[in-house]
C-alpha positions in Angstrom: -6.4 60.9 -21.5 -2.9 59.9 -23.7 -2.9 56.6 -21.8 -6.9 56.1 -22.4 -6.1 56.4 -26.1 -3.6 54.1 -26.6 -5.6 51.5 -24.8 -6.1 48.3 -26.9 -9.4 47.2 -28.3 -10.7 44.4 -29.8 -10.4 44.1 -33.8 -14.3 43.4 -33.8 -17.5 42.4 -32.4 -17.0 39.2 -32.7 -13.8 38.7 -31.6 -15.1 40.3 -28.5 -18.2 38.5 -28.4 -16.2 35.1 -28.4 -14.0 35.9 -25.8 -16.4 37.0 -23.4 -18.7 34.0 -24.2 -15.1 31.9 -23.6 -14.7 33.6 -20.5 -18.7 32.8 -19.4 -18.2 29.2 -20.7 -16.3 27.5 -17.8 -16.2 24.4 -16.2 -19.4 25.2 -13.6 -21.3 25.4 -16.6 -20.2 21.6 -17.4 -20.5 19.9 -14.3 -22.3 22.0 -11.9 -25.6 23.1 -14.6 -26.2 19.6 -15.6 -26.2 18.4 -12.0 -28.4 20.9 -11.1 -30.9 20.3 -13.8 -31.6 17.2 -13.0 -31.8 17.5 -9.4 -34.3 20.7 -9.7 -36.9 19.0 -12.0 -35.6 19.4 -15.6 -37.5 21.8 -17.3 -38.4 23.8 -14.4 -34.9 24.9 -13.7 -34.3 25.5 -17.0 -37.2 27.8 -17.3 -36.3 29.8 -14.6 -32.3 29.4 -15.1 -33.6 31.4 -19.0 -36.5 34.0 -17.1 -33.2 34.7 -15.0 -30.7 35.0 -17.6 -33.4 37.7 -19.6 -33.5 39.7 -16.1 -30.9 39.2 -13.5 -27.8 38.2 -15.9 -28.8 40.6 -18.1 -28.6 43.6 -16.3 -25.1 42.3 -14.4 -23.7 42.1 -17.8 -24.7 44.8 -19.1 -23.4 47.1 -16.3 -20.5 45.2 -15.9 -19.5 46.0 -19.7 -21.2 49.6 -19.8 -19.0 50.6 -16.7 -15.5 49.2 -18.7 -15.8 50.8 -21.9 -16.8 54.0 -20.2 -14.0 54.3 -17.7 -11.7 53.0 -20.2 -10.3 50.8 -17.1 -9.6 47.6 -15.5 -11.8 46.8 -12.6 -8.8 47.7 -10.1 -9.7 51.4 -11.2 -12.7 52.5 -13.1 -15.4 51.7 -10.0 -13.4 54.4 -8.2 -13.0 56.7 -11.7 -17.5 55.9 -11.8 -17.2 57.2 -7.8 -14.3 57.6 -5.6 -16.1 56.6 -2.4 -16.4 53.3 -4.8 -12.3 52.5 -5.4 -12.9 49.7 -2.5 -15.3 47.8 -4.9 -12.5 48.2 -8.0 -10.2 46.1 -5.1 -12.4 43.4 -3.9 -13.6 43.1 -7.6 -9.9 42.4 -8.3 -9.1 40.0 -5.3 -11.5 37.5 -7.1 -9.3 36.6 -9.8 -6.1 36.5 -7.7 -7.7 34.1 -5.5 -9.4 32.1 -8.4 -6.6 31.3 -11.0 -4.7 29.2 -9.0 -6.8 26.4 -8.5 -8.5 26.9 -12.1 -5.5 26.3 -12.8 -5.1 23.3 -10.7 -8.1 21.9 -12.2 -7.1 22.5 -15.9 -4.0 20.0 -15.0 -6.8 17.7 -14.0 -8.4 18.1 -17.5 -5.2 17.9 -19.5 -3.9 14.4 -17.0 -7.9 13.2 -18.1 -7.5 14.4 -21.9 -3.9 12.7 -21.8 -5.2 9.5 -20.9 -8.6 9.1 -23.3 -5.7 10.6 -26.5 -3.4 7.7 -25.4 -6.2 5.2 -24.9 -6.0 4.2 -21.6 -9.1 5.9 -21.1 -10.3 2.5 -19.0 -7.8 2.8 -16.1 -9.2 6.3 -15.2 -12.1 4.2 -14.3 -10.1 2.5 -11.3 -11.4 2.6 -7.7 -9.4 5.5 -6.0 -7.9 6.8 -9.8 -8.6 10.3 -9.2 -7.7 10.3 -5.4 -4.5 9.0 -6.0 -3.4 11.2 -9.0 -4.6 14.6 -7.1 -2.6 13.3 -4.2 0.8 12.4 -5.8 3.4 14.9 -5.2 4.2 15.7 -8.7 1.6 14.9 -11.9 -0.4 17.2 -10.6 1.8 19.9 -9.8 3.3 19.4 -13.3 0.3 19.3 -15.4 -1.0 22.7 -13.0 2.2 24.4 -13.5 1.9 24.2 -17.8 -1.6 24.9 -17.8 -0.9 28.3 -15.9 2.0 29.1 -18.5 0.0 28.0 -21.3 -2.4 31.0 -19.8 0.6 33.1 -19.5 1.8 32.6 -23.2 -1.7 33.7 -24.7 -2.2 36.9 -21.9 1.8 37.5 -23.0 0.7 37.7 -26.7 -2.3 41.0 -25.7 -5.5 41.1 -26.5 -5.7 41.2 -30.1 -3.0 38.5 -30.8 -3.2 36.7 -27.9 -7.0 37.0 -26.3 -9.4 37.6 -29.5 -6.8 34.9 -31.6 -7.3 32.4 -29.4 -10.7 32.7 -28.9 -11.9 32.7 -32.7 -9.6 29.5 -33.3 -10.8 28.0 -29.5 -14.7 28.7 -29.4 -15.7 27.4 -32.6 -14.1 23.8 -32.2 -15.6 23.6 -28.4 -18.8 24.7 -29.9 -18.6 21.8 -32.7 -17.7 19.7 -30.2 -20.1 20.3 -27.6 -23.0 20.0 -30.6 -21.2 16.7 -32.0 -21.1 14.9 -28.2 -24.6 15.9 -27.3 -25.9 14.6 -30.5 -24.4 11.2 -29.9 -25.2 11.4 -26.1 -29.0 11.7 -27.8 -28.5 8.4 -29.7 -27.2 5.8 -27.4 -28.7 3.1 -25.6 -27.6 0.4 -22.9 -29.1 -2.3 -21.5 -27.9 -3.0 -17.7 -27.8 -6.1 -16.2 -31.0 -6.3 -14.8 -32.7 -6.4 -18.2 -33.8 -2.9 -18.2 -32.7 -0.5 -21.4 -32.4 3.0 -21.4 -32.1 5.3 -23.9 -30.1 8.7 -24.4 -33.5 10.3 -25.2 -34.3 9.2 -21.9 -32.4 11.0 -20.0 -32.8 14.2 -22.6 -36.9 14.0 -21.5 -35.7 14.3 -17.8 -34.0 17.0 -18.9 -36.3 19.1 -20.9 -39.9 17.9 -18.8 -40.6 19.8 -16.1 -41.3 17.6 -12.8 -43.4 19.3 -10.3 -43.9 16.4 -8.3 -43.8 16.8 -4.6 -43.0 20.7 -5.5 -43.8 22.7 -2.5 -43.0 26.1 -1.6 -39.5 26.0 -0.3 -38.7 23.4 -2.9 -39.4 26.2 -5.4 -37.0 28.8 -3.7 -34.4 26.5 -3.5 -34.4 26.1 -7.1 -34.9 29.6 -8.0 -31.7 30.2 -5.7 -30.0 27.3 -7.1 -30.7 29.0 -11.0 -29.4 32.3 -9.4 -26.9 31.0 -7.9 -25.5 29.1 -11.4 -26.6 31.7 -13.6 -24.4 34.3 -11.6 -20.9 32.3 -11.1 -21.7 30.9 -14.8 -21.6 35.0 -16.0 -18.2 35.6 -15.3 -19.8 38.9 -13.7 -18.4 40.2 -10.1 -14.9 39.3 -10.8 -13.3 41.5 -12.8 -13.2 40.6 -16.0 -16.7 41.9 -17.9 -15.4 45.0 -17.0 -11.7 44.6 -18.3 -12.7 42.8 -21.5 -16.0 45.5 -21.9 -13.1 48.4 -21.8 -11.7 47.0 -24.6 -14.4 47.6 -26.5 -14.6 50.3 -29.2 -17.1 53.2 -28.5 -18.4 52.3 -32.1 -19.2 48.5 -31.3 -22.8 48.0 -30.4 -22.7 47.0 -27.5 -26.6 46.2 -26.7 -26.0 43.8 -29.3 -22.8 42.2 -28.4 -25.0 41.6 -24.9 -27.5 39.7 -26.0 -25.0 37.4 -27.9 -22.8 37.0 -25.0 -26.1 35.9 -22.8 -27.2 33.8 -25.1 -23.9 31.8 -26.2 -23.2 31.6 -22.4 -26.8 29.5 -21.9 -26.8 27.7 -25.2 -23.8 25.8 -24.1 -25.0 25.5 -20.3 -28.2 23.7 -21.7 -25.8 21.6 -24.6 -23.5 20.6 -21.6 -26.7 19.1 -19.7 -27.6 17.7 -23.0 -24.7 16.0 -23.6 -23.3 14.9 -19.7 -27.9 14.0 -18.7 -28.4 11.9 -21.1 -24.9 9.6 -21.1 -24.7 9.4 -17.6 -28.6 8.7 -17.4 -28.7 5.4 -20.3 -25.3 3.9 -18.5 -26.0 4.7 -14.7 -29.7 5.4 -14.2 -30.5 8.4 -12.1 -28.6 7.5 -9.6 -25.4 8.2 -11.3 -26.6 12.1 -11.7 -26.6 12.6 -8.4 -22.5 13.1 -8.7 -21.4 16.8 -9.2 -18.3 18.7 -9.3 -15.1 16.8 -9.8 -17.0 13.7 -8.9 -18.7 13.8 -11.5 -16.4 14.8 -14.0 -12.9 12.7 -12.6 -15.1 9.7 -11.8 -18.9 9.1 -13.0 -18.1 10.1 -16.4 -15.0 8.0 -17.1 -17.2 5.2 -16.3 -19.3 6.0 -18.7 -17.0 6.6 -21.5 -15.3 3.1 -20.6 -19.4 1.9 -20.3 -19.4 2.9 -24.3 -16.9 0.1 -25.7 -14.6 1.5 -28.1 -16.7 4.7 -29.0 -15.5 5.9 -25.6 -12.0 6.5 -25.4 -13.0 9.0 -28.9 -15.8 10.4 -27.2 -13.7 10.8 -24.0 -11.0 12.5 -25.5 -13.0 14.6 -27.8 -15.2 15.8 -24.0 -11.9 16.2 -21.7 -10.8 18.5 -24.9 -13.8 20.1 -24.7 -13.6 20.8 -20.9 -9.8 22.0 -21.3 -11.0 24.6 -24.2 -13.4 25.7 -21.7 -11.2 26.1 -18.7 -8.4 27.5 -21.1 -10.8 30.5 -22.1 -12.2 30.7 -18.6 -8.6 31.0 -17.3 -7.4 33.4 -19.8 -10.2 35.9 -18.9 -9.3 35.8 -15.0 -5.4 36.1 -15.8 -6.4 39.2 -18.1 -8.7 40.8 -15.2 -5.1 40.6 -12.6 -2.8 41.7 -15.8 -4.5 44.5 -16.8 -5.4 46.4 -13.1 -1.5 46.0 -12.5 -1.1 47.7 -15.9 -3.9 50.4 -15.4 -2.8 51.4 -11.4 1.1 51.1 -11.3 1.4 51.5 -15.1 3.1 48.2 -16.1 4.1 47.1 -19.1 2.1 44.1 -20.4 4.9 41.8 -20.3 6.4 42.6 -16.4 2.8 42.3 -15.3 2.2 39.1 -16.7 5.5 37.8 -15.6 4.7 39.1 -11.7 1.5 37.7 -12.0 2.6 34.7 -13.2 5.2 33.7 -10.6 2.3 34.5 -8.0 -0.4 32.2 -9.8 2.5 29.3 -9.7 3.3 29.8 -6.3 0.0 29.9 -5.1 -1.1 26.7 -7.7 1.5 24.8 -6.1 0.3 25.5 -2.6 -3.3 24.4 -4.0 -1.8 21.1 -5.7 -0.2 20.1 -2.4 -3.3 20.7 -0.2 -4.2 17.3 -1.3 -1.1 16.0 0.0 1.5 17.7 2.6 -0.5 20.3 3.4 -3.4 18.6 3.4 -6.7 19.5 6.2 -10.2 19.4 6.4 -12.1 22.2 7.8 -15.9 22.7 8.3 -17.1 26.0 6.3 -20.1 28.1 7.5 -22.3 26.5 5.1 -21.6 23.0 6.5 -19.5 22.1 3.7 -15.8 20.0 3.9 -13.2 21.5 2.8 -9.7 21.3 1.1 -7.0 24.3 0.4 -9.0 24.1 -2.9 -12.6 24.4 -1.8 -11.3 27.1 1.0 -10.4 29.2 -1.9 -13.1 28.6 -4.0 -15.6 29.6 -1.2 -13.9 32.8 -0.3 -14.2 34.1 -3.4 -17.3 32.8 -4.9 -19.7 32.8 -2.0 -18.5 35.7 -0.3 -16.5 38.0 -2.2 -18.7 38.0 -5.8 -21.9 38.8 -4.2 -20.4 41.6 -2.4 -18.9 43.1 -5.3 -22.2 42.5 -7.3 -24.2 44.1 -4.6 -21.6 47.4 -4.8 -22.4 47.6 -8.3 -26.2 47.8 -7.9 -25.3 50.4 -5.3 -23.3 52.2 -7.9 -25.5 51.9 -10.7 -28.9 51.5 -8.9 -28.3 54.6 -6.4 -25.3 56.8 -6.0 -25.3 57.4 -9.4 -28.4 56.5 -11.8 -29.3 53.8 -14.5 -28.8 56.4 -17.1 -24.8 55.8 -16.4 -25.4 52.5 -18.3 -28.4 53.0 -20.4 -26.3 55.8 -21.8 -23.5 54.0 -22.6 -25.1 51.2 -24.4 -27.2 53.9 -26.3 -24.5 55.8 -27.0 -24.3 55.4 -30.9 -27.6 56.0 -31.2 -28.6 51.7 -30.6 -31.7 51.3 -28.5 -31.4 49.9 -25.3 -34.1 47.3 -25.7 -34.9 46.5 -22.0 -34.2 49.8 -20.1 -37.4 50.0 -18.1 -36.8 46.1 -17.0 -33.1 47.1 -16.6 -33.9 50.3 -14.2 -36.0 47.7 -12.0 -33.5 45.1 -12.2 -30.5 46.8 -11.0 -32.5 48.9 -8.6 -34.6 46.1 -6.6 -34.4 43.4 -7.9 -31.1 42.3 -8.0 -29.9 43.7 -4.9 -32.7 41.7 -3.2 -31.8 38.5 -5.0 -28.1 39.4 -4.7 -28.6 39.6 -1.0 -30.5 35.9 -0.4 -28.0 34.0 -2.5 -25.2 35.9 -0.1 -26.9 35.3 3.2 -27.7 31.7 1.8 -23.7 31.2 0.6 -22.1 31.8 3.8 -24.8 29.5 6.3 -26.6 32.6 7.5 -30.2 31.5 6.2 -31.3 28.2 6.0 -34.8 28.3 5.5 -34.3 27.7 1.8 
């Protein structure tokens, strides 16, 4: 119990809140929602991405949290200290993030090469056939710019959680939130005229957004969007990995947490919709639809450069000011899955903060380097169970997000839904006397419901059903 109470906590609520809503902001929620919306008929996906985030993401949040602050542990160990039959769950839970920071970090060199480029004004040559290909293949830019954006990680996870983590993220989050307000404003405002004679408008491409299409809607068409909500809403959570349950045992047993909840949730989907609402409308007024059918790095390393250099001068500010945005975002992201690794080695073989951040650094630049070079000497391309191509990178990325997170997600339900009971968590959150304001909805949730859901969007992730 000595150990329990000398464990840190955040100064406040919202410190807390902001670094958990840092954490949730990453970059799927800038490149992967706004596809998405636009592809699954605007305003329907966004009413069920919201019905979703009121059910499904609430209860994984809330149990994610819950289970921290009561075990007082890192993921590593407090599934096991909830259940020992469960300490298997604590492992796979923290295999996500060792698997995951490495090519974040990858991908937050991209972002800082991009940011570079639009601060220096040569924003136009990112807009070069073959740019992006050729910088992720050179042998050392990318390797570089990796290997300082994982000690830039390091330095803030060095400084601990009050000076380091909760700092960082009250200075951080309220610039990326000005910014991501300011960008989708002016993304609202622009027009272009291509050169066929036809003009469009920013508030164009916000109505395709915000208007529900049902046309040609049929049955399956609606399941794949409802899986395709799911299947955002749940990587966008930061849930299954780790860290809700490291940053929710920082969390002081007076903090409310009910209410810290509901503000994590609903930062988290306020900037997924500002994202669309800034990347929709842009790419909509200076490429038509067809430019948002581009997702992923595609459609942030290549599509949007081209709109940026489409704007004139305005561009290179507005491109700088959005790749700034996008490296906030992937700093915070990063930060959280560092501190999810950092503190299990602490909790289990009772590390200092410093020697685990130091051994966990050497491993995420080892294993960034190995990603940065599978676009070059150790470049292949596989075929993954659910027909995908795929890189180092992309290997990586599917191991953990499509088959590891909806296992550990599914364990929890187990945990919380049947080995042990709802109260666990409805306990915790009530604990200083708050209400739990959706308990019956959360009993359901985390009993049926998201097992069932949990189960589809695994069976669906690694090829195994196709039907939708």
């Amino acid at each position: 119990m000595q150990q329990e109470k000398k464990r840190n906590t955040f100064a406040g609520s919202i410190g807390f809140v902001l670094a958990a809503a840092g954490s949730a902001v990453g970059l799927g929620n800038i490149w992967r929602f706004p596809h998405l919306a636009a592809k699954d008929g605007g305003g329907l996906f966004l009413l069920i991405y919201l019905v979703l985030a009121l059910t499904f993401g609430y209860t994984l949040l809330a149990s994610e949290l819950a289970i921290g602050r009561k075990t007082r542990k890192g993921a590593l160990q407090a599934y096991g200290k909830l259940h020992r039959k469960y300490g298997f769950l604590g492992a796979i839970a923290s295999l996500v993030p060792l698997i995951i920071l490495p090519y974040y970090c990858a991908i937050g060199g991209w972002v800082l090469k991009y940011f570079l480029v639009f601060l220096t004004g040569h924003g136009v040559d990112a807009t070069a056939s073959g740019y992006f290909t050729d910088f992720i293949t050179s042998p050392v830019q990318p390797v570089a710019l990796g290997l300082l954006f994982v000690l830039m990680v390091a330095f803030i996870i060095f400084r601990g959680v009050n000076k380091g983590i909760e700092s960082s993220s009250k200075l951080i989050m309220p610039v990326l939130f000005v910014l991501v307000i300011g960008i989708a404003v002016f993304s609202m405002t622009i027009s272009h005229t291509d050169e066929s004679g036809v003009t469009r408008t920013g508030l164009q491409g916000l109505k395709i957004l915000l208007v529900p299409d049902f046309s040609g809607l049929t049955l399956k068409g609606f399941f794949t969007v409802l899986m395709d909500a799911m299947g955002q809403l749940f990587y966008s959570i930061s849930v299954a990995m780790g860290i809700m349950v490291t940053y929710g045992s920082y969390v002081s047993d007076d903090a409310n947490l009910g209410k810290s909840i509901n503000q994590i949730e609903f930062f988290d989907t306020l900037v997924a919709f500002l994202a669309a609402a800034m990347i929709i409308p842009a790419v909509y007024t200076f490429m038509g639809r067809e430019g948002m059918e581009a997702s992923g790095p595609s459609l942030m390393f290549v599509s949007l450069p081209k709109v940026f250099e489409a704007m004139g001068v305005a561009g290179h500010v507005v491109g700088a000011l959005f790749f700034l945005l996008v490296f906030f975002a992937a700093l915070t992201s990063a930060v959280s899955v560092m501190e999810a690794i950092v503190s299990g080695l602490m909790d289990r073989f009772h590390m200092s903060r410093a020697r685990a951040t130091a051994l966990e650094t050497v491993v995420a630049v080892v294993m960034c380097l190995l990603v940065c070079l599978g676009y070059n000497g150790l470049y292949f391309d596989i075929l993954l169970p659910n027909g995908a191509h795929a890189q180092l990178l992309d290997v990586m990325d599917y191991v953990s997000n499509n088959c590891l997170m909806p296992i550990v997600a599914i364990g929890t339900c187990a945990l919380i839904g049947w080995t042990l009971s709802p109260k666990v968590v409805i306990d915790e959150v009530e604990k200083n006397g708050q209400r739990f304001g959706r308990r019956r909805l959360y009993t359901i949730t985390i009993k049926i419901i998201a097992p069932i859901l949990l189960t589809v969007l695994l069976l669906k992730s690694v090829g195994l059903l196709t039907v939708i």
